[in-house]
C-alpha positions in Angstrom: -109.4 166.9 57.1 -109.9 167.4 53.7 -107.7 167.0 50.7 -106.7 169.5 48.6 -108.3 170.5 45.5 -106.3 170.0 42.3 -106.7 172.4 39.5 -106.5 171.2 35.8 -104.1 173.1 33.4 -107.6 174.9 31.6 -108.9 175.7 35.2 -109.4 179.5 35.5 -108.2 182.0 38.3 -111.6 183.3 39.0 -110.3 186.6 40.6 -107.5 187.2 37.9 -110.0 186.4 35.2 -112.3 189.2 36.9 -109.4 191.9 36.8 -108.2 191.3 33.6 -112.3 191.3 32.3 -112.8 194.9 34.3 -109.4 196.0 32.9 -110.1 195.6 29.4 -114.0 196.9 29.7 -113.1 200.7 28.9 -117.3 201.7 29.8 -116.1 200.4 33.4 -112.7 202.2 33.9 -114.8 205.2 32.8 -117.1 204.8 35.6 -114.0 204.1 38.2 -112.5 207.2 37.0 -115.3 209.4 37.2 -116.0 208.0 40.8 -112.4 209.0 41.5 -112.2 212.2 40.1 -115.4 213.6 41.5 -115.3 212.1 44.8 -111.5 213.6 45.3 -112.9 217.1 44.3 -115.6 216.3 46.7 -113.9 215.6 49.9 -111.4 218.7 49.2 -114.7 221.0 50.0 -116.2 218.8 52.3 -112.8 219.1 55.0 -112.8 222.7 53.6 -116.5 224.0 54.1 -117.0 223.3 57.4 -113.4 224.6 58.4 -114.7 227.9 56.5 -117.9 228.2 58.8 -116.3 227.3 61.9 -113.2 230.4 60.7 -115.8 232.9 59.6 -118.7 231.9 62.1 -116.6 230.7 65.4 -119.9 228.9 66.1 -119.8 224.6 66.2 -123.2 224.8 65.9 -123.2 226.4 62.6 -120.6 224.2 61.5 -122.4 221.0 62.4 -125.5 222.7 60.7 -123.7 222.4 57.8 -123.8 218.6 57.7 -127.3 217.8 59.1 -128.3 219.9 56.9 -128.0 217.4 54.3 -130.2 214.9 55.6 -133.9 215.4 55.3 -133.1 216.3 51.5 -131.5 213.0 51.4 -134.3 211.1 52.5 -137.2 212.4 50.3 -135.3 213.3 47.4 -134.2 209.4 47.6 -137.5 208.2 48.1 -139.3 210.2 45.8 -136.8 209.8 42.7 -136.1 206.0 43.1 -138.4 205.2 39.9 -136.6 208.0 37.5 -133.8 205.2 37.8 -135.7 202.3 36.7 -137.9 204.9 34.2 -134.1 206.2 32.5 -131.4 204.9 31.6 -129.3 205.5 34.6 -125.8 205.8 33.0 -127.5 209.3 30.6 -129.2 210.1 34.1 -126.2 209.8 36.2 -123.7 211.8 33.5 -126.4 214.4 33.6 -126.6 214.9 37.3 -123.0 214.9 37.6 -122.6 218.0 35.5 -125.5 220.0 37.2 -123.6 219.3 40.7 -121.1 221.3 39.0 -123.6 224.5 38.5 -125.1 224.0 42.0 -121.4 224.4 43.2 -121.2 228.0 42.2 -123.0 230.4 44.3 -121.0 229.5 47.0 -118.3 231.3 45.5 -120.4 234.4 46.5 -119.6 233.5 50.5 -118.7 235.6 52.8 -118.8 237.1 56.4 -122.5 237.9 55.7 -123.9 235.1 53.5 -123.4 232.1 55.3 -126.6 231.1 55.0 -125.9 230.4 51.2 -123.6 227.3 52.3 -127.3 225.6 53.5 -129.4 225.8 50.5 -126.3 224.5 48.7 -125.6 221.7 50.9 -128.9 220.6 50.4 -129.3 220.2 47.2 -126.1 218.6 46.9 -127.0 216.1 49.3 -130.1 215.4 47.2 -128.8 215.2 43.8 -126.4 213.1 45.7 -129.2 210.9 46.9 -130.3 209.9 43.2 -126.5 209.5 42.3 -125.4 206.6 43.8 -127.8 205.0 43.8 -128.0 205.5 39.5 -124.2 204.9 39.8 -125.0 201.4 41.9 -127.6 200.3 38.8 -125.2 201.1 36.3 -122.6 198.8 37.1 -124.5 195.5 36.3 -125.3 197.1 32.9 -121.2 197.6 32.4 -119.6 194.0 33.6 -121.0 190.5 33.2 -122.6 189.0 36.6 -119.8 187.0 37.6 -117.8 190.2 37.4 -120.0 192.3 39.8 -118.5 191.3 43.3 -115.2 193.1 41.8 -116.2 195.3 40.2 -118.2 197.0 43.1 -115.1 196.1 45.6 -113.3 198.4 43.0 -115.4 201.5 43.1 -115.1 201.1 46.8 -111.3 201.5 45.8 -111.5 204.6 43.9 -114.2 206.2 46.7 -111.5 205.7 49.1 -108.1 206.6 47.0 -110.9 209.9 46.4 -111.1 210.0 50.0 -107.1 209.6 50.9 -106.1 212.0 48.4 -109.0 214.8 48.8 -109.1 214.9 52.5 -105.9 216.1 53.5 -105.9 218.4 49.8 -109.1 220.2 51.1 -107.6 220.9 54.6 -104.1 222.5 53.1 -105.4 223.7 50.2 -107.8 226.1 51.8 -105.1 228.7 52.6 -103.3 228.6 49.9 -106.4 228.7 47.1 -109.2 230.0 49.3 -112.8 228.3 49.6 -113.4 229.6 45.8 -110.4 228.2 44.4 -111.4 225.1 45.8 -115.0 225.4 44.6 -113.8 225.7 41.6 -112.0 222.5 41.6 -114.8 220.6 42.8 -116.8 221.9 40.0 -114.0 220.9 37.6 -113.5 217.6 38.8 -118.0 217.0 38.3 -117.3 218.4 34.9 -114.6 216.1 33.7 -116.4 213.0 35.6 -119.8 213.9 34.0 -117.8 214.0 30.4 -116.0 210.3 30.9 -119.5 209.2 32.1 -121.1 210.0 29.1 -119.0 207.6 27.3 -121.0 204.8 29.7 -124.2 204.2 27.1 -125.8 201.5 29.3 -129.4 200.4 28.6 -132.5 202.0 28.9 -135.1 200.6 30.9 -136.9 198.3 29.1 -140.8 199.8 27.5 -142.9 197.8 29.5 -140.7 198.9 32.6 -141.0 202.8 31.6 -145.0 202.1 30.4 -145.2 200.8 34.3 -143.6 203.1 36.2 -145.8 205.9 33.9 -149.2 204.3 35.0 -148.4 203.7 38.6 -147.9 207.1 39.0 -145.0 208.5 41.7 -146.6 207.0 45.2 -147.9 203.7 43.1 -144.1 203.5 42.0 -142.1 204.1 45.5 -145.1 201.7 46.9 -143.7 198.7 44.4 -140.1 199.4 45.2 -141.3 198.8 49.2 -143.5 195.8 47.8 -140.1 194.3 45.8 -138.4 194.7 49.1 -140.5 193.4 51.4 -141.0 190.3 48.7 -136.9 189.8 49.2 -135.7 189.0 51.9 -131.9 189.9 51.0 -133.5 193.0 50.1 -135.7 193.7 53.2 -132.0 192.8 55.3 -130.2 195.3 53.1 -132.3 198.0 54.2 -132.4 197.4 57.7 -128.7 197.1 57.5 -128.5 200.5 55.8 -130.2 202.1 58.6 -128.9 200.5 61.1 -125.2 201.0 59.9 -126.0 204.4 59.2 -127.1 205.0 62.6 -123.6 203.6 64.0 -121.9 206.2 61.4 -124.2 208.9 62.8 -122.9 208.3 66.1 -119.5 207.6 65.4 -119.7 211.5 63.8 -120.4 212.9 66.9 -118.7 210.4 69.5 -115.2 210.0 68.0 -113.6 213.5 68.7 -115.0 213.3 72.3 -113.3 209.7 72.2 -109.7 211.3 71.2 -110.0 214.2 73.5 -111.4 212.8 76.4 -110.3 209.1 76.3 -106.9 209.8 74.6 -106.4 212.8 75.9 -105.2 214.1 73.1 -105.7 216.9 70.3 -107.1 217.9 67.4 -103.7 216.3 65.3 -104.8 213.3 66.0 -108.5 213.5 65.3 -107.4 214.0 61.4 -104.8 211.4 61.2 -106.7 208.3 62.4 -109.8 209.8 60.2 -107.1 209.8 57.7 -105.6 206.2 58.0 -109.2 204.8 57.2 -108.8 205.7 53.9 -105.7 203.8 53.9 -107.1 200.5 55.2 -110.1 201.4 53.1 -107.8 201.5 49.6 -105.8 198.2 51.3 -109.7 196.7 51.4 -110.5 197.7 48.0 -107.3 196.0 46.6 -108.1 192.7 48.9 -111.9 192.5 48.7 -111.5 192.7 45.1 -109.0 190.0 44.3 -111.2 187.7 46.2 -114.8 189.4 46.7 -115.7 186.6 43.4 -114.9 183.5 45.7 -116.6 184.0 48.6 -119.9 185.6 47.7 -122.4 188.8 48.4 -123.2 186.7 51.5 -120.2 185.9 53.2 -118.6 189.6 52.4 -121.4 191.1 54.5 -121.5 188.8 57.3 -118.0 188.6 57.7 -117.5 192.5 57.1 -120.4 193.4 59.3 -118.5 190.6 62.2 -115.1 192.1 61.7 -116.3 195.8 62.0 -118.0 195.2 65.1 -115.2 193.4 66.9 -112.5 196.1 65.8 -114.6 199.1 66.8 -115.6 197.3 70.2 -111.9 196.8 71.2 -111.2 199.9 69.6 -113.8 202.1 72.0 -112.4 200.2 75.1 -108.6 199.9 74.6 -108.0 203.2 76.3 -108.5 200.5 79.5 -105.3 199.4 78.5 -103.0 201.8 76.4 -103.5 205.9 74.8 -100.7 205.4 72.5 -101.4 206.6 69.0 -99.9 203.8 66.9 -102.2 201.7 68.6 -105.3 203.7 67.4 -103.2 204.1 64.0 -103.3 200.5 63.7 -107.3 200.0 64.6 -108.5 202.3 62.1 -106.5 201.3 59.4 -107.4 197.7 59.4 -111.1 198.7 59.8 -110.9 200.0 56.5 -111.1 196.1 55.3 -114.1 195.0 57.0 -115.8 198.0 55.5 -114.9 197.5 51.8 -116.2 193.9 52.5 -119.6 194.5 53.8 -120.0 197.9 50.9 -119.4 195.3 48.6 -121.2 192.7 49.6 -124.2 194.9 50.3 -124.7 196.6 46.8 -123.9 193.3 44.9 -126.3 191.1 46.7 -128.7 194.2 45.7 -128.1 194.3 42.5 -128.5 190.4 42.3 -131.7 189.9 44.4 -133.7 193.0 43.1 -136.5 192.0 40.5 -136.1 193.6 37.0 -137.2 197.1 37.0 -137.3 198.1 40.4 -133.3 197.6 40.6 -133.0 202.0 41.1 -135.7 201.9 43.9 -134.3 199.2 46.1 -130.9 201.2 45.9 -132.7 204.5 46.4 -134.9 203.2 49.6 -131.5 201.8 51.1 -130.2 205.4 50.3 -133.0 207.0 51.9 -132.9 204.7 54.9 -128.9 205.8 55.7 -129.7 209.2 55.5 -132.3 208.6 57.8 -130.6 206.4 60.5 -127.7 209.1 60.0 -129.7 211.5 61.2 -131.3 209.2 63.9 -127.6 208.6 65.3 -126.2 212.2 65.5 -129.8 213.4 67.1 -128.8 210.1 69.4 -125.4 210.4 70.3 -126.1 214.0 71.3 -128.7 213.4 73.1 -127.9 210.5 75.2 -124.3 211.8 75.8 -125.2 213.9 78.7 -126.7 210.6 80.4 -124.6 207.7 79.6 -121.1 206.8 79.9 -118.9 207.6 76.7 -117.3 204.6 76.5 -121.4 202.9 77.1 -122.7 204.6 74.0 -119.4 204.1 71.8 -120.0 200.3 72.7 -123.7 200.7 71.7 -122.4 202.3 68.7 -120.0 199.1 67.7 -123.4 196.5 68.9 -125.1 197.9 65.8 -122.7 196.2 63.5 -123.0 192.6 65.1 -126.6 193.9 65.1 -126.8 194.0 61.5 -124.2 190.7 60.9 -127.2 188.7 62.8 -129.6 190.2 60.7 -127.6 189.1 57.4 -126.9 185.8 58.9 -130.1 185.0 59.2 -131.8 186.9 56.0 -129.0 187.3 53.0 -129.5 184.7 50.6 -126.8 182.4 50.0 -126.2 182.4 46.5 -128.9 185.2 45.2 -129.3 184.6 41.7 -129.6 187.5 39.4 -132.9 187.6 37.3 -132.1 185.9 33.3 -133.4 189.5 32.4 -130.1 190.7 34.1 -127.8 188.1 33.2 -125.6 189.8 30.2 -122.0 190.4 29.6 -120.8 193.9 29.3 -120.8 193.7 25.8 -125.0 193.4 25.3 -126.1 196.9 25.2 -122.8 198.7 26.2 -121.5 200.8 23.4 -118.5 201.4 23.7 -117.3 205.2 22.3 -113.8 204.8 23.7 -111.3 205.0 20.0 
């Protein structure tokens, strides 16, 4: 047994000290906002769009269409414009793309019974302005917060992705009545608008010249080639990509397998389908709020082993309770608390990304781990539908939850322990931050 550790009256709360550091760091809580204001306007069309195909169409075909038609975008788009990231400065590049997601948005307000075929060619290039999004949006936040900071302030994005998530999802489903699919295009395009204006208040650093001089002479190929060079070099990185696709392909899946679980398993209805894909977002805000308060103490490492553990063991005794009980709460309960172990492994993730990745290839590691979950997305729906015909439900769900304790043996054994961020990377957020805020 060991004793207790005594604090000193100057020793430092290292999780308070990181909330009251993102708190006052106004470039950040324009970032979180934005996140939260254009991910809420993007999950009211995303319940609403496909509602609208499956209304106008009555085909589930063209409704699933609409979201594998995101994918192959996704994955060269991601590929293709990982060195614009390292080239730019990613907060300008991300402010920018955000407002032209608003234009993009607007032909769909010409849809109707006869121009479905518009909601494809929109969805795609969502999906790949998407694709070069987050990943800017994942470089930007070690430009905003000192390093010590990052663990919480990544858990705290999670936070507002799934508050975006909790609020927009049921919004978009209720909403669609009352306002129509243009009225709710229209607030989707709004909410890009006003998160593209409080990002523009984010001035984070351009890359550096020798960085931009670089990715210039390399050419495009020479410059995704020394993204898959840094990441094979790493091997926190190389684990972070096979984690992506292999998560991913779990997700892809789970998109297809969880409403034959409810209706076949539960034996129950389409009620239920929404509220336990509801509740995640609840345990997915509870994560945020948890993760974050102690993401600092126990390390990039340790977040995604333990989230990656913790998500497998939940969905495995989630996909084979019905042995044992249908009753919602039950199910209620499960996919709440999942919502924890997925904030921690998100987290953990994208910080020991941003911490491992050499200067100036920070935007292509993110945008090959982008690429590779659109990819193993894709690889899990084309799966799930094609092996359901041939094995057991409650098999492939199980296969499904033995991808995440897949992917916590390949972090055990690959994420560094304490991945030091390069002394090009180590700044406060006050080193090349401007902040515009009055």
């Amino acid at each position: 047994m060991t004793g207790a550790v005594t604090r000193g009256p100057d020793a430092v709360d290292q999780p308070a000290a990181a909330r009251l550091s993102l708190r006052g760091n106004a470039p950040y809580r324009r970032l979180w906002s934005a996140v939260a204001i254009s991910q809420t306007g993007d999950w009211l069309l995303f319940i609403a769009l496909p509602l609208y195909v499956l209304q106008v169409s009555g085909s589930a075909l063209a409704t699933s269409s609409v979201f594998l038609a995101e994918l192959l975008p996704a994955v060269v788009v991601a590929t293709a414009c990982g060195p614009v990231t390292d080239r730019v400065n990613p907060a300008r590049l991300l402010a920018a793309l955000t407002a032209f997601q608003a234009v993009v948005l607007l032909p769909l307000l010409w849809l109707g019974p006869g121009r479905l075929w518009m909601v494809y060619p929109v969805t795609a290039v969502q999906a790949a302005l998407t694709s070069v999004t987050a990943p800017a949006q994942q470089a930007v936040v070690p430009a905003l917060v000192p390093a010590d900071d990052l663990p919480a302030a990544n858990a705290m994005v999670e936070l507002a992705a799934n508050m975006a998530r909790l609020i927009g999802s049921p919004l978009g489903g209720l909403l669609l009545p009352v306002l129509g699919l243009d009225g709710l295009v229209l607030g989707d395009a709004a909410t890009f608008i006003l998160g593209a204006t409080l990002l523009s208040g984010c001035r984070g650093s351009a890359a550096p010249a020798a960085v931009r001089q670089a990715t210039r002479t390399a050419g495009r190929l020479g410059a995704v080639a020394e993204g898959w060079h840094a990441v094979r070099g790493e091997t926190t990185l190389t684990a972070a990509v096979v984690i992506s696709f292999l998560g991913a392909l779990a997700q892809g899946m789970f998109l297809v397998l969880f409403v034959l679980f409810v209706l076949r398993l539960l034996h129950a209805g389409a009620e239920v389908v929404g509220l336990l894909r509801g509740v995640q977002a609840v345990g997915g805000v509870a994560g945020g709020l948890i993760v974050g308060a102690w993401a600092a103490r126990l390390g990039a490492r340790a977040l995604t082993v333990g989230g990656l553990l913790a998500f497998g063991l939940v969905s495995l005794i989630t996909w084979n309770s019905p042995l044992l009980t249908s009753d919602t709460w039950w199910y209620v309960a499960l996919f709440a608390a999942v919502g924890i172990p997925a904030t921690a492994l998100s987290t953990g993730l994208i910080t020991g990304t941003q911490r491992s990745a050499p200067p100036g290839v920070l935007g292509r590691t993110l945008s090959l781990m982008q690429a590779a979950q659109a990819l193993g997305q894709g690889t899990g729906i084309l799966a799930a539908g094609l092996l359901s015909a041939s094995i057991s439900l409650t098999a492939l769900l199980d296969l499904q939850a033995g991808c995440y304790l897949a992917c916590a043996l390949v972090a055990l054994t690959s994420f560094a322990r304490r991945p030091g961020p390069p002394s090009a990377r180590r700044r406060g957020a006050g080193a090349d931050i401007a902040d515009t805020t009055a």
